[in-house]
C-alpha positions in Angstrom: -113.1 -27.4 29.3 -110.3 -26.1 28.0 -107.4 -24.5 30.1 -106.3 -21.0 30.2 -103.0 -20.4 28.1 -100.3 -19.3 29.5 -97.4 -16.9 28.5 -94.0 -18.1 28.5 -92.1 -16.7 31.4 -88.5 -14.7 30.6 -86.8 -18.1 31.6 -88.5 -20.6 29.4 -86.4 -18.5 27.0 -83.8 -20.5 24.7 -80.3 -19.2 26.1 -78.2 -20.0 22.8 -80.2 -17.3 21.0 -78.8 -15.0 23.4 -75.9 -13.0 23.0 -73.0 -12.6 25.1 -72.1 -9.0 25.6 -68.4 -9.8 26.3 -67.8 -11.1 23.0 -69.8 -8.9 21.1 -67.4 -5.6 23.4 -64.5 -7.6 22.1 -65.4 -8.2 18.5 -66.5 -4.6 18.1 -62.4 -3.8 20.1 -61.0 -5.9 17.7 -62.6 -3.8 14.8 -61.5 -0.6 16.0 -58.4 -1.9 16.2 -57.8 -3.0 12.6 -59.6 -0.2 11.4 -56.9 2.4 13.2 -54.1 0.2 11.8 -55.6 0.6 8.2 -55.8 4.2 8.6 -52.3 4.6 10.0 -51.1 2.7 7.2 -52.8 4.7 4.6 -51.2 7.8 6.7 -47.5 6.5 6.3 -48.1 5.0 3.2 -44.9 6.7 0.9 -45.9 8.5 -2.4 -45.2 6.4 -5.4 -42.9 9.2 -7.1 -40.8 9.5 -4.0 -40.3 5.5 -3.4 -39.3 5.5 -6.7 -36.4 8.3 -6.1 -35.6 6.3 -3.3 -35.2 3.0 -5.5 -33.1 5.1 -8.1 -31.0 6.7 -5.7 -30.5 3.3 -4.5 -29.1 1.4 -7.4 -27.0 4.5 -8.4 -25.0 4.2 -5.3 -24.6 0.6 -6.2 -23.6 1.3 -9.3 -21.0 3.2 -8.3 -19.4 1.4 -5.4 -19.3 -1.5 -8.8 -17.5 1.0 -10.5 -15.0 1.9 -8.0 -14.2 -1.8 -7.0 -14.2 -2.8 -10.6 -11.8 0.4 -11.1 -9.5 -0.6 -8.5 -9.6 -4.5 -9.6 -8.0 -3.2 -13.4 -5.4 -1.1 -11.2 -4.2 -4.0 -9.7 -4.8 -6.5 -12.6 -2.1 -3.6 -14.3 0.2 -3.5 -11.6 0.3 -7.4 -11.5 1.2 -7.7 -14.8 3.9 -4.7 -15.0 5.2 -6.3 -11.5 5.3 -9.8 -13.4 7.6 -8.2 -16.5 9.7 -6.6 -14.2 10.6 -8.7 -12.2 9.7 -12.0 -14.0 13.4 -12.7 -14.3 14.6 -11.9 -10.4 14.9 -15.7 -10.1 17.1 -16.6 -13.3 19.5 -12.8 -11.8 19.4 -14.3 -8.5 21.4 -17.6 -9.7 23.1 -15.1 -12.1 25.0 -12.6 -9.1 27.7 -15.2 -8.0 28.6 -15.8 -11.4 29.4 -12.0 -11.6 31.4 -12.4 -8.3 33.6 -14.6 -9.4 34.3 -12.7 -12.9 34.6 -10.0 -10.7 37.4 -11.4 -8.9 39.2 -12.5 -12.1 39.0 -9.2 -13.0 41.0 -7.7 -10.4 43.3 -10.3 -10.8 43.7 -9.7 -14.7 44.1 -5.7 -14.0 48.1 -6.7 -12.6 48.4 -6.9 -16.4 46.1 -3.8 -17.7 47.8 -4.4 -21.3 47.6 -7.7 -22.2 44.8 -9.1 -24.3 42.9 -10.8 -21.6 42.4 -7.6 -19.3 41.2 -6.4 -22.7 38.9 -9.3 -23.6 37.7 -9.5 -20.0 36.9 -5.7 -19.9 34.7 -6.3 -22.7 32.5 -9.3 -21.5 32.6 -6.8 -18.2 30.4 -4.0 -20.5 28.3 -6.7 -21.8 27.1 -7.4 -18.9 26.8 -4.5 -17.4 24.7 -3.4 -20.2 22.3 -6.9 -19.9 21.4 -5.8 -16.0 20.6 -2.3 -16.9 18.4 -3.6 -19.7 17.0 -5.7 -16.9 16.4 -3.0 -14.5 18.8 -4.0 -12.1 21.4 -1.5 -10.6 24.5 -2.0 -7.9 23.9 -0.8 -4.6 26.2 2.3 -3.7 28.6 1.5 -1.4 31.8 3.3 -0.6 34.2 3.0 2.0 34.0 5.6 5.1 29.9 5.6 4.1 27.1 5.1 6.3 25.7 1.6 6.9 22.0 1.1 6.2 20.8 -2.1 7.2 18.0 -2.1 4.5 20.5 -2.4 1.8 23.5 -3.6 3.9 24.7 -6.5 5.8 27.1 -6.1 8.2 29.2 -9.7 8.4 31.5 -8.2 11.3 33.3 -5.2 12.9 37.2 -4.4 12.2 39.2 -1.4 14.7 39.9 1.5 12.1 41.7 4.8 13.4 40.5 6.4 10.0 37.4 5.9 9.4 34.8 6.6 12.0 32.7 4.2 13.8 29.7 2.2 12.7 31.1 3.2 8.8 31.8 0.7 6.2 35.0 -0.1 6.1 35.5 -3.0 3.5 32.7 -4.2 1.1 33.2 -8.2 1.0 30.4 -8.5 -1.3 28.4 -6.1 -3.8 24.7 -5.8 -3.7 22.1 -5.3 -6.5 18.6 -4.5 -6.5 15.9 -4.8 -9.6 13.7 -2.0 -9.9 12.7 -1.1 -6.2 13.0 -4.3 -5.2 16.0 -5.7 -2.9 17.8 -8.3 -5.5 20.4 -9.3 -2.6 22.2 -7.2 -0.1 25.6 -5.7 0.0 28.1 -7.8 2.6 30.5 -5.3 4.5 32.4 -4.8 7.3 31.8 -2.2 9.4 34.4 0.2 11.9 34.9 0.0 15.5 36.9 2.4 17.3 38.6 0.8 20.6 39.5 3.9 21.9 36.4 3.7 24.3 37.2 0.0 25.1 40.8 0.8 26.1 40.4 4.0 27.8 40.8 3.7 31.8 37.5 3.5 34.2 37.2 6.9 35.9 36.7 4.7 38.6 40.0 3.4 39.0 
C-alpha cells in the first residue's frame, strides 16, 4: 500500500534562498546613486584644451612673479655693492674728523702770521685734504652764524642770550659736521640764541 504523496506546503520552503527586498531596494539605491555621480562627473568634466590654458596660464604667472622677485633681488644686490664702495671707508673718515679739528685749530692759530712759511705749508696740507674728502664723497655741513638750526644735521650743545641774532639761530659753531654721500658722517655742534627779553619782561599780572 503505498501512501499518497504530498505537495510541499509554501512553509517547508528553504528561507535562505529567499531574498530580502530591503536589501535588494538598497542595492538597486546605491546604484542609482553612483550612476548619477558618474554622470555629473562626465557633465563637469573640463575640456582637455581649456585645462591645458588653464595650466599655461598658470605657470606664466609664475614665471613672472620669478622674474619680478629675481629683478628686484639684482636691484638690491647693485645697490649693496654701490652702498659698500661708498661708504666702505665711513669707518676709517669717522676716526679721521678729529684729526681735522685739531689741524683746524692750528690753523687759526698759524693765520696770526698769514706770511710766514708755516701758514703757507699748513694751507697746503689744508687743500690736500680737502681734496682727499671730496674724492671720498664727503662734504661739510653748511653752517653759518644767524642760520636756522636743523636738528637732523645739528646738535645744539647749549643756548647763549644774543641781542643780534634772533632766537633759536645758531650763534657759534663749536664743531663742524660732515656727511658722506647722503649719509650723516657726524653732526655739526653749535650753540644756539636765546633772547631774555621775554624772561625779563614784567608779569602783566603784577
Amino acid at each position: 500500500m503505498s501512501l499518497p504523496m504530498q505537495e510541499p506546503t509554501q512553509e517547508s520552503e528553504d528561507p535562505i534562498n529567499e531574498e530580502n527586498p530591503a536589501e535588494e531596494s538598497s542595492e538597486q539605491a546605491s546604484q542609482e546613486v553612483d550612476e548619477a555621480a558618474e554622470k555629473t562627473t562626465e557633465e563637469v568634466e573640463i575640456d582637455p584644451w581649456q585645462a591645458l590654458e588653464l595650466e599655461a596660464a598658470k605657470w606664466k604667472d609664475q614665471a613672472i612673479r620669478t622674474a619680478a622677485e629675481l629683478d628686484n633681488f639684482r636691484k638690491r644686490m647693485s645697490r649693496e655693492k654701490l652702498d659698500a664702495v661708498r661708504y666702505g671707508n665711513q669707518s676709517l673718515l669717522e676716526e679721521l674728523l678729529p684729526v681735522l679739528d685739531n689741524f683746524d685749530m692750528g690753523m687759526q692759530a698759524a693765520a696770526q702770521e698769514e706770511g710766514s712759511m708755516l701758514f703757507m705749508g699748513m694751507q697746503m696740507i689744508h687743500k690736500q685734504l680737502d681734496e682727499f674728502l671730496s674724492s671720498q664723497n664727503v662734504e661739510e655741513i653748511p653752517t653759518e652764524v644767524g642760520g636756522d638750526f636743523d636738528p637732523k644735521v645739528h646738535e645744539a650743545l647749549g643756548q647763549e642770550a644774543s641781542d643780534e641774532i634772533d632766537e633759536g639761530k645758531i650763534i657759534r659753531v663749536v664743531r663742524k659736521g660732515y656727511r658722506i654721500g647722503e649719509r650723516l658722517l657726524r653732526p655739526s655742534n653749535i650753540i644756539v640764541a636765546h633772547n631774555d627779553e621775554a624772561a625779563d619782561a614784567p608779569s602783566s599780572d603784577q
